[in-house]
C-alpha positions as CSV (number, residue, x, y, z in Angstrom):
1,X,67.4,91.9,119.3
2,X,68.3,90.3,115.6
3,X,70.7,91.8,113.2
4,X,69.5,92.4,109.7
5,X,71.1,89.6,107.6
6,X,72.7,92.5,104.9
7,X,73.6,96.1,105.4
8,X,71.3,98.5,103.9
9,X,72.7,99.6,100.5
10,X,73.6,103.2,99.7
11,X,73.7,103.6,96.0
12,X,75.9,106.6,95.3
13,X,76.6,105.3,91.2
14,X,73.3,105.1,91.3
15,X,72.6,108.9,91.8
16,X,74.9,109.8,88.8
17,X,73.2,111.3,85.6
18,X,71.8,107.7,83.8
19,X,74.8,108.2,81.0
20,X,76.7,106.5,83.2
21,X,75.0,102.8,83.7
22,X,71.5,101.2,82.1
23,X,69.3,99.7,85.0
24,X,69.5,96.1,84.5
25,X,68.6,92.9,87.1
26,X,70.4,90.0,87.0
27,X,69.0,87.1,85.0
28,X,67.8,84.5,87.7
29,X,69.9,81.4,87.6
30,X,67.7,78.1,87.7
31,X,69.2,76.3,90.2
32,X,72.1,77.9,92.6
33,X,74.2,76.2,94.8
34,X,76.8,77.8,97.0
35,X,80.4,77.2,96.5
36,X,81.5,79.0,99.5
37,X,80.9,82.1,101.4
38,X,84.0,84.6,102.5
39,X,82.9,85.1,106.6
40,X,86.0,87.2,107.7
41,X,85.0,89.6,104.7
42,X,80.8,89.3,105.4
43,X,81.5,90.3,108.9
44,X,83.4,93.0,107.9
45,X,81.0,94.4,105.5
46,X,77.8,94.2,108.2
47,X,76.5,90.8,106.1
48,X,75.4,87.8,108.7
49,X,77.5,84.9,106.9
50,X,74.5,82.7,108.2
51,X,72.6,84.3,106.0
52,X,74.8,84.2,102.6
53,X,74.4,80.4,103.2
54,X,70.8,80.0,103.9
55,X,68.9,79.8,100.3
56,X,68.0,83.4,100.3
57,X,71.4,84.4,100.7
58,X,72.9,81.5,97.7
59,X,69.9,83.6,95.9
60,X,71.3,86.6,96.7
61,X,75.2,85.7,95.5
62,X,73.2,84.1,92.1
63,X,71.2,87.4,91.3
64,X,67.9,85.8,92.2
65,X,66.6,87.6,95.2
66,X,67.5,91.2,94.9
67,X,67.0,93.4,98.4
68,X,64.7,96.2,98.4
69,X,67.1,99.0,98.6
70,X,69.4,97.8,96.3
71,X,69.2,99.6,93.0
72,X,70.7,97.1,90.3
73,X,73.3,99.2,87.5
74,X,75.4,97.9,84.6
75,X,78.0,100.9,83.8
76,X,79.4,101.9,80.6
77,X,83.0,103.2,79.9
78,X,85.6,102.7,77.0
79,X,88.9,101.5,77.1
80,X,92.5,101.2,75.7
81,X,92.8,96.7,75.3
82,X,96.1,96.4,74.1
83,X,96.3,99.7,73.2
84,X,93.4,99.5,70.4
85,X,91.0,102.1,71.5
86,X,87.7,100.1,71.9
87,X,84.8,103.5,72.4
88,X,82.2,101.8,74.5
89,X,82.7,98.2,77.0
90,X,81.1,98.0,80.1
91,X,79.7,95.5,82.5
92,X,78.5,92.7,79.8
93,X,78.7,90.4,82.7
94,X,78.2,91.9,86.0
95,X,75.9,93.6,87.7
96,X,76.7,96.2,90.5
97,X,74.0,95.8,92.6
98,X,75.0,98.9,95.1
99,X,77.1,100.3,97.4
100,X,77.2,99.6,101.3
101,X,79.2,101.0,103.9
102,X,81.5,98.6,106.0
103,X,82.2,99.0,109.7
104,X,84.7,101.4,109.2
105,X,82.9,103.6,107.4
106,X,84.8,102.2,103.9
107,X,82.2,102.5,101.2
108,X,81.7,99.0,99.1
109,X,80.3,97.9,96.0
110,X,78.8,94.6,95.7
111,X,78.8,93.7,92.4
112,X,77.9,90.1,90.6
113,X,79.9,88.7,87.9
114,X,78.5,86.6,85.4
115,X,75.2,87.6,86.0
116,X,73.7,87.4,82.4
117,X,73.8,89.7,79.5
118,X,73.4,93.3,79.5
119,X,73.3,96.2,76.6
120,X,77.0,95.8,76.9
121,X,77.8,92.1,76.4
122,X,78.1,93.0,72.9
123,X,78.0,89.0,71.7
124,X,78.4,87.5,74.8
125,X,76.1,85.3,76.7
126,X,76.7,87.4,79.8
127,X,77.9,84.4,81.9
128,X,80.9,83.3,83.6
129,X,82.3,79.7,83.6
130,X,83.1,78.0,86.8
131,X,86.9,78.3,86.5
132,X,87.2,81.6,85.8
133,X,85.1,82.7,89.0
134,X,87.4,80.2,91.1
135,X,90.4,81.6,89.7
136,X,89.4,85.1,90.6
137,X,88.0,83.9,94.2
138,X,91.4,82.1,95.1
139,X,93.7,84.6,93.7
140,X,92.3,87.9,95.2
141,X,91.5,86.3,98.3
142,X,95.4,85.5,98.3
143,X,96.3,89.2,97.2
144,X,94.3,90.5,100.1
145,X,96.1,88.2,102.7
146,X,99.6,89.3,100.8
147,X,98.4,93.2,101.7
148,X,97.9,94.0,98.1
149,X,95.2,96.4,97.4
150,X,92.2,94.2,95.4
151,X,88.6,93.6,94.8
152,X,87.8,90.6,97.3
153,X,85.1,87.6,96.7
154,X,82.2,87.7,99.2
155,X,80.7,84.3,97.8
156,X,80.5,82.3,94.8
157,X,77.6,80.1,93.7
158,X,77.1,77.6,90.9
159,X,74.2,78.1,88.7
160,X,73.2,74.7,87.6
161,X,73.5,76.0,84.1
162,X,76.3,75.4,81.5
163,X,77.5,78.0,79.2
164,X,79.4,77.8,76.1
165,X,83.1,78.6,75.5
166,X,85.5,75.8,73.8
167,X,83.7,73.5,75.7
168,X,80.4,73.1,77.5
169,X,81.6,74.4,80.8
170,X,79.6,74.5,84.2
171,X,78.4,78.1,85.0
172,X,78.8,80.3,88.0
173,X,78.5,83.9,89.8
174,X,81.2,85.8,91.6
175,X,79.9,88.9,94.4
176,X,82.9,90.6,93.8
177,X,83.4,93.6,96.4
178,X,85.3,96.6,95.3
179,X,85.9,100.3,96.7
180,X,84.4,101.1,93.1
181,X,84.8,100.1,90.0
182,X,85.2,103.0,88.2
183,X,88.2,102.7,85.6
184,X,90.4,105.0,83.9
185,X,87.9,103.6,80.8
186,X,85.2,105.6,82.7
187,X,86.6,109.1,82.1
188,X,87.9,107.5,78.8
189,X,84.2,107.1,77.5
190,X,83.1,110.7,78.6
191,X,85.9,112.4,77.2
192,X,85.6,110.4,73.8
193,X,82.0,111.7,73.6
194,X,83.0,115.7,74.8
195,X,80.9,115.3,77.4
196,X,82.7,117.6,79.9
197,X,79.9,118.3,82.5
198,X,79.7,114.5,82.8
199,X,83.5,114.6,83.3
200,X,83.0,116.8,86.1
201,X,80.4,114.5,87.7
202,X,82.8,112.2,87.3
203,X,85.4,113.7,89.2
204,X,83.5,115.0,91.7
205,X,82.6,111.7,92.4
206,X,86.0,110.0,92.6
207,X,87.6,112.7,94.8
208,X,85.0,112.4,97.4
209,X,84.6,108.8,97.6
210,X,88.3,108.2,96.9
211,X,90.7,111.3,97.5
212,X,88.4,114.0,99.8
213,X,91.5,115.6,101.1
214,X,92.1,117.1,97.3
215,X,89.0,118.7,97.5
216,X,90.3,121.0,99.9
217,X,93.7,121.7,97.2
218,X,94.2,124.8,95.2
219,X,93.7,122.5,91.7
220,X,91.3,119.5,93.2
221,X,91.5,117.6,90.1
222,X,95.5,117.9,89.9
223,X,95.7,116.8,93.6
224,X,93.1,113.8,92.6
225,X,95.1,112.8,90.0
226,X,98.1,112.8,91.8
227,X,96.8,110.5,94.2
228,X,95.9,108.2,91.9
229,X,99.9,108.0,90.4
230,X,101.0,107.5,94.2
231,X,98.4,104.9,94.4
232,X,99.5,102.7,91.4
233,X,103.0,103.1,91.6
234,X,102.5,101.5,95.2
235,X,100.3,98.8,93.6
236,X,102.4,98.0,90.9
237,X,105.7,97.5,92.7
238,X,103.7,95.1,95.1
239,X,103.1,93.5,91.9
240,X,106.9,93.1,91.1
241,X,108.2,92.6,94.2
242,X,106.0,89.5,94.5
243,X,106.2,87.9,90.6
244,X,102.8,88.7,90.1
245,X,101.6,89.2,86.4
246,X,98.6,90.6,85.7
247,X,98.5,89.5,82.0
248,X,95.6,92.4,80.7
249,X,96.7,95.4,81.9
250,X,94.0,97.4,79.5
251,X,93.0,101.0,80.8
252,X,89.8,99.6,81.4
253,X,91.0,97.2,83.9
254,X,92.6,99.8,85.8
255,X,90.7,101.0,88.9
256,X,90.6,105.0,90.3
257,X,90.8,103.3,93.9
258,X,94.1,101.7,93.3
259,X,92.9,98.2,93.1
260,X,93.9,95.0,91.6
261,X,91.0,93.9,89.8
262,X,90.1,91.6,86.8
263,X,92.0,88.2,87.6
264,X,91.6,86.4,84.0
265,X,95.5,84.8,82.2
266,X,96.9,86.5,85.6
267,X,99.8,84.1,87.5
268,X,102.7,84.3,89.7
269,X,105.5,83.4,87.9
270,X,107.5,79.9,89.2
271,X,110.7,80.2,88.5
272,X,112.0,83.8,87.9
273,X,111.8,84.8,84.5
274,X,111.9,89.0,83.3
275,X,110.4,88.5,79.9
276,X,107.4,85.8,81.3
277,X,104.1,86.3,79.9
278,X,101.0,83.5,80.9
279,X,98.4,85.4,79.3
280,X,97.2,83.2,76.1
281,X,96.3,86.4,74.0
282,X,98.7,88.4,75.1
283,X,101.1,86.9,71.7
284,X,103.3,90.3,71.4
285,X,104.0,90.4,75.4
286,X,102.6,93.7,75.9
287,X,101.9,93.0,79.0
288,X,105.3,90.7,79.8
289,X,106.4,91.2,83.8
290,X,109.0,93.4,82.7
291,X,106.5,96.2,81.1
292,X,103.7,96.4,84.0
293,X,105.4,99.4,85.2
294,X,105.6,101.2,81.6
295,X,102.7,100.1,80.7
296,X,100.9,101.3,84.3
297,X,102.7,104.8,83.2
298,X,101.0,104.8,79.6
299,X,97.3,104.1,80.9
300,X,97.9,106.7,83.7
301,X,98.8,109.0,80.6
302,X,95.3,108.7,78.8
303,X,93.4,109.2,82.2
304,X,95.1,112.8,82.1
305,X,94.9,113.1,78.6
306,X,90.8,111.9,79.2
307,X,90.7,115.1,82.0
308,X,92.8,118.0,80.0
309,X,89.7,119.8,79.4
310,X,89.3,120.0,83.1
311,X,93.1,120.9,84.1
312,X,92.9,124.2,82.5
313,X,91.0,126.4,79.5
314,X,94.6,126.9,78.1
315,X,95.7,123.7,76.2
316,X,99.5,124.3,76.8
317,X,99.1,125.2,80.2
318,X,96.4,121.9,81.0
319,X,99.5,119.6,79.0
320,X,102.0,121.0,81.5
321,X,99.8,120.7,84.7
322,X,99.4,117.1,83.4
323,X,102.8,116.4,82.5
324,X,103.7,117.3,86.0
325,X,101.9,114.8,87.7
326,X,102.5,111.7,85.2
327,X,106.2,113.0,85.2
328,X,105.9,112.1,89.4
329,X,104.6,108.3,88.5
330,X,108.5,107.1,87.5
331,X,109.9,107.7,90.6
332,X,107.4,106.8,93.0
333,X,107.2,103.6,91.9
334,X,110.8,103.0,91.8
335,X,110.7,104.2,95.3
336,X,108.1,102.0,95.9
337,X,110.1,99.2,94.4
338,X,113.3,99.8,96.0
339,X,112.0,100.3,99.6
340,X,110.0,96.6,99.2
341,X,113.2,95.1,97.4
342,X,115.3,96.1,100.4
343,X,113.0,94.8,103.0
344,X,113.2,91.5,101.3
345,X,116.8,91.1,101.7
346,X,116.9,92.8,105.0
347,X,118.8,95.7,103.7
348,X,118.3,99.1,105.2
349,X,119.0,100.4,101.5
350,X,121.1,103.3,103.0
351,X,124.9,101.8,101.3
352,X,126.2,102.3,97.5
353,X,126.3,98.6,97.1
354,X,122.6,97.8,98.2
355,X,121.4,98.8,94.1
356,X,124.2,96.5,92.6
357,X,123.1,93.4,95.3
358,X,119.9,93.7,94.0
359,X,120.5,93.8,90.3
360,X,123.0,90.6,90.8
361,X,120.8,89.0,92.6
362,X,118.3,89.5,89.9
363,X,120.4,88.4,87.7
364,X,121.9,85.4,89.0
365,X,117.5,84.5,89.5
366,X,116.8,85.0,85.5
367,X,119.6,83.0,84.7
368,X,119.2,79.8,86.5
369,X,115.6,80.1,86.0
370,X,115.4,80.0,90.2
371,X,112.2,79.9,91.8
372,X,111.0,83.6,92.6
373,X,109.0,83.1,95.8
374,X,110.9,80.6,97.2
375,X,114.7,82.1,96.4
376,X,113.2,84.9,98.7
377,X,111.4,83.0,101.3
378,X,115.2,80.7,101.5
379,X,117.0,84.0,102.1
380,X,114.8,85.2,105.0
381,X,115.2,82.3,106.3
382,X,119.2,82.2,106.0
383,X,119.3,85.1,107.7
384,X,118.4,83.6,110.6
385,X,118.2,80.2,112.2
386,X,114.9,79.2,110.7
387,X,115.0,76.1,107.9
388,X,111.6,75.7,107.0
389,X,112.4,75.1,102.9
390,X,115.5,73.8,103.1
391,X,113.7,70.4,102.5
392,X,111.7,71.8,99.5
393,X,114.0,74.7,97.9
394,X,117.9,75.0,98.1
395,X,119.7,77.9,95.8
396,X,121.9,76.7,93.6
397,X,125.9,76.8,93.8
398,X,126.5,79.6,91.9
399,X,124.7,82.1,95.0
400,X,127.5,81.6,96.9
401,X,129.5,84.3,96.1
402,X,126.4,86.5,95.8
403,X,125.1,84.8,99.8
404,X,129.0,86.1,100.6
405,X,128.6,89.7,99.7
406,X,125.3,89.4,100.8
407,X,126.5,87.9,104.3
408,X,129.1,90.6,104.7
409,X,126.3,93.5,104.6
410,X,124.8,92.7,108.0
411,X,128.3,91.6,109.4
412,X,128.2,94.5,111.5
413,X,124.5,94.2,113.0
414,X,123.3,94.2,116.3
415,X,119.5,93.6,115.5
416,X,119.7,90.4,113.4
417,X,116.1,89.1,114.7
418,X,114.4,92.0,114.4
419,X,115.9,91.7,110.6
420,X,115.3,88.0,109.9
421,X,111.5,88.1,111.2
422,X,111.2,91.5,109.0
423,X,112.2,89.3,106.3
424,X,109.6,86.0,106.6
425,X,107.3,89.1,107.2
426,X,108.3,90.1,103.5
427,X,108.8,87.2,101.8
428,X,105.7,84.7,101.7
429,X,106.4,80.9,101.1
430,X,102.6,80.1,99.9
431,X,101.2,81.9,96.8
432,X,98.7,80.8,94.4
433,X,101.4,78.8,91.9
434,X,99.4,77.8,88.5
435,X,99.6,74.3,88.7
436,X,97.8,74.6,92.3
437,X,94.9,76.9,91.1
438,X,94.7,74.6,87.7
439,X,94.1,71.4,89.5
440,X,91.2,73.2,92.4
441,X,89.8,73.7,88.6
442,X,89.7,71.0,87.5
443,X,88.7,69.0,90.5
444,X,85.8,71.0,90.3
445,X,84.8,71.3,86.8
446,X,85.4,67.5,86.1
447,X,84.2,65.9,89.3
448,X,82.0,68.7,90.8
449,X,84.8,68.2,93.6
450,X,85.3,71.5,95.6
451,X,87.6,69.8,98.4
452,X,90.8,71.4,96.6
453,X,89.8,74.8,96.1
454,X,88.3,75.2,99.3
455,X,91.9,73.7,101.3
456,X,93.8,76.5,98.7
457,X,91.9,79.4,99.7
458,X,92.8,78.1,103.4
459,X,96.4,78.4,103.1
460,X,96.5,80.9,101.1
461,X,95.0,83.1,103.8
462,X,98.2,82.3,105.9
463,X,101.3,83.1,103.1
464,X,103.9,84.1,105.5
465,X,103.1,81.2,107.9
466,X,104.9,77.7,106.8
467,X,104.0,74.4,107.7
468,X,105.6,71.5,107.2
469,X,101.9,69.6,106.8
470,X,101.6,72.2,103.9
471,X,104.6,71.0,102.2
472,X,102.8,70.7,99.3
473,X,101.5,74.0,98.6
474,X,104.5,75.7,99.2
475,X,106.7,73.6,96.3
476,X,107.2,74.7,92.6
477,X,105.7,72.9,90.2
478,X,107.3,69.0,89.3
479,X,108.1,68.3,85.6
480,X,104.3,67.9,83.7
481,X,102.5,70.1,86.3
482,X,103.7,73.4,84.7
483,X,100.9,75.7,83.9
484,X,102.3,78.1,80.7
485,X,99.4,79.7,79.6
486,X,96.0,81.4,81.4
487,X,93.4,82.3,79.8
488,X,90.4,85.2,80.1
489,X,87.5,84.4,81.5
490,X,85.1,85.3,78.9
């Protein structure tokens, strides 16, 4: 008996009124080649990886063979970018192809990025450059392995076509996988148009694919919406507690699922900076590390202000059943924050002092510029017997009297390995550093040399797990290999 080389689709976007998406194919590409295909992640969603590599299956990640039941969508929605109200984006460069269901029953959609122009791409070509779709591949891939919730890369594929940016760049696709896609931008659109039954198809939606047990509340949209503060005050503390910056934090790249998604100027900061901000059009800092969780509070405000027709016929009372749940968003997420932040120090988070060892060790970080991955990774390590960095990263002098106090806190504990290997369980020692990601790039864009990118993706799917082989991937950038700007991939 042979397996079918994809899972069938089941196109539930697909089945909405057509307001929300234009059917739209992918252009055909002339010549694909496949970069590489993500197994663990095929398996998972029911797709032989065998297949992804034979030619139908490159054809398949390029847009050029399209299965049978597949039922090709480019969606529409609006969006806050930079807080300039733009009233109708979209997919100008991807195509969701459809929805399948993994083996757990998890609904998917497959979705291809840069797969030519749509009535969305405005003046864009519709394409995606080969560094860009790299970028995205390696960095998910390491958010997934970090537990962060994220859109994942099934496969990537070159097109044999350049496109046009600054330069004459190499093009390429990206089968992006996500729960949805569907943004706060989506209910954003409707709700700039008045279009409240579509709203409620909207909704309807989300809390069955997303949030079925507030279908069963007294107010299912309140109970929806409150699951989608819980969810992004958990994601954006993940982002914090590991230096991640997301660098275009606009309400259309914020996902109902609770997602990271849309890896353009993204980085993780190097050495520990408060203010940092990679992004190159990002020139006021909007979205600087230190505002991700304000500015995750202000774009969870339009999606409620997007649904207060819905919340209640009575304008006051659907304000204050909205206020309620943004008002919840503040504290969950410094929950959120303060439970990860104490589980990176080993601290059980249960004396008066814990709050101030945190803020000085914060401190003490911004102002000798320490390294923020690698300060946390040495301290796990301190507080045991393993010395795994200590070659690569010591803290500077001035920790010691911080390393005292610190010390002092678990002078009195009986479970010190259960601690420490909570800790390197914590605190990874490999991320995706910018200088790292830039020269996989460039390796490949310059000497069509994929040997970099494809050893990154390797150890970043193992962050918590050093070797001393991988020495190399685990230090901060030298003098000259500093990456200070990204840039979006369109």
């Amino acid at each position: 008996m042979t397996h079918a080389p994809h899972p069938p689709f089941d196109n539930s976007y697909a089945r909405l009124p057509e307001s929300f998406y234009t059917r739209q194919h992918p252009q055909p590409v002339p010549a694909p080649e496949l970069i590489r295909v993500n197994h663990s992640l095929a398996d998972y969603l029911g797709f032989d990886p065998a297949w992804l590599e034979s030619e139908t299956g490159v054809g398949f990640i390029a847009g050029n063979y399209i299965p049978g039941d597949a039922d090709p969508v480019a969606t529409v929605y609006a969006g806050h970018q930079f807080g300039g109200w733009v009233p109708q984006l979209g997919d100008g460069r991807a195509i969701l192809l459809g929805e399948v269901i993994a083996r757990d029953g998890v609904r998917h959609d497959i979705q291809l990025k840069g797969s030519g122009r749509t009535p969305y791409s405005r003046a864009g070509d519709g394409r995606a450059p080969l560094g860009p779709v790299l970028r995205e591949y390696i960095v998910s891939e390491a958010m997934a392995a970090l537990g962060v919730p994220t859109t994942r890369a099934l496969g990537a594929v070159t097109t044999g076509q350049f496109v046009v940016r600054e330069d004459r760049l190499p093009g390429a696709v990206l089968a992006r996988v996500a729960q949805s896609h569907i943004r706060i931008g989506t209910f954003q659109y409707f709700a700039s148009k008045q279009d409240i039954d579509a709203l409620q198809t909207l909704v309807d939606h989300v809390i069955e694919r997303h949030y079925p047990r507030a279908a069963g509340a007294n107010e299912p949209l309140q109970a929806m919406l409150a699951g989608v503060v819980e969810r992004q005050a958990s994601l954006v503390a993940q982002w914090q507690l590991l230096g991640f910056i997301h660098g275009v934090m606009n309400t259309d790249n914020m996902l109902l699922s609770g997602e990271t998604v849309d890896y353009g100027p993204c980085a993780f900061m190097d050495g520990f900076d408060n203010n940092a901000v990679f992004s190159s059009i990002d020139h006021a800092g909007r979205y600087a590390y230190r505002n991700q969780v304000q500015i995750a509070h202000w774009n969870l405000a339009q999606l409620v202000q997007a649904l207060l027709p819905l919340l209640d016929d009575d304008q006051e009372r659907a304000v204050g059943k909205g206020q309620a749940v943004i008002d919840e968003f503040p504290g969950l997420v410094q929950a959120a924050y303060r439970n990860g932040i104490f589980r990176k120090l080993g601290l059980a988070g249960d004396e008066s002092g814990d709050v101030a060892l945190v803020q000085d060790l914060l401190e003490l970080m911004q102002q000798h510029g320490s390294d923020f991955t690698l300060t946390f990774r040495r301290l796990a390590e301190l507080a045991g017997t393993d010395e795994n960095t200590g070659e690569i990263f010591q803290l500077d002098a001035a920790f010691e009297p911080w390393l005292e106090r610190w010390r002092s806190r678990f002078a009195e504990s009986e479970d010190a390995a259960t601690r420490t290997s909570g800790m390197l369980r914590a605190n990874p020692v490999f991320i995706p550093r910018n200088h790292l990601v830039e020269e996989a790039i460039v390796a490949a864009e310059n000497d069509g040399d994929f040997a970099p990118f494809h050893a990154l993706v390797d150890v970043l799917a193992h962050p918590f797990d050093y070797d001393a082989n991988l020495e190399r991937y685990a230090r901060p950038p030298l003098p000259g290999q500093e990456v200070r700007q990204t840039f979006c991939g369109t």
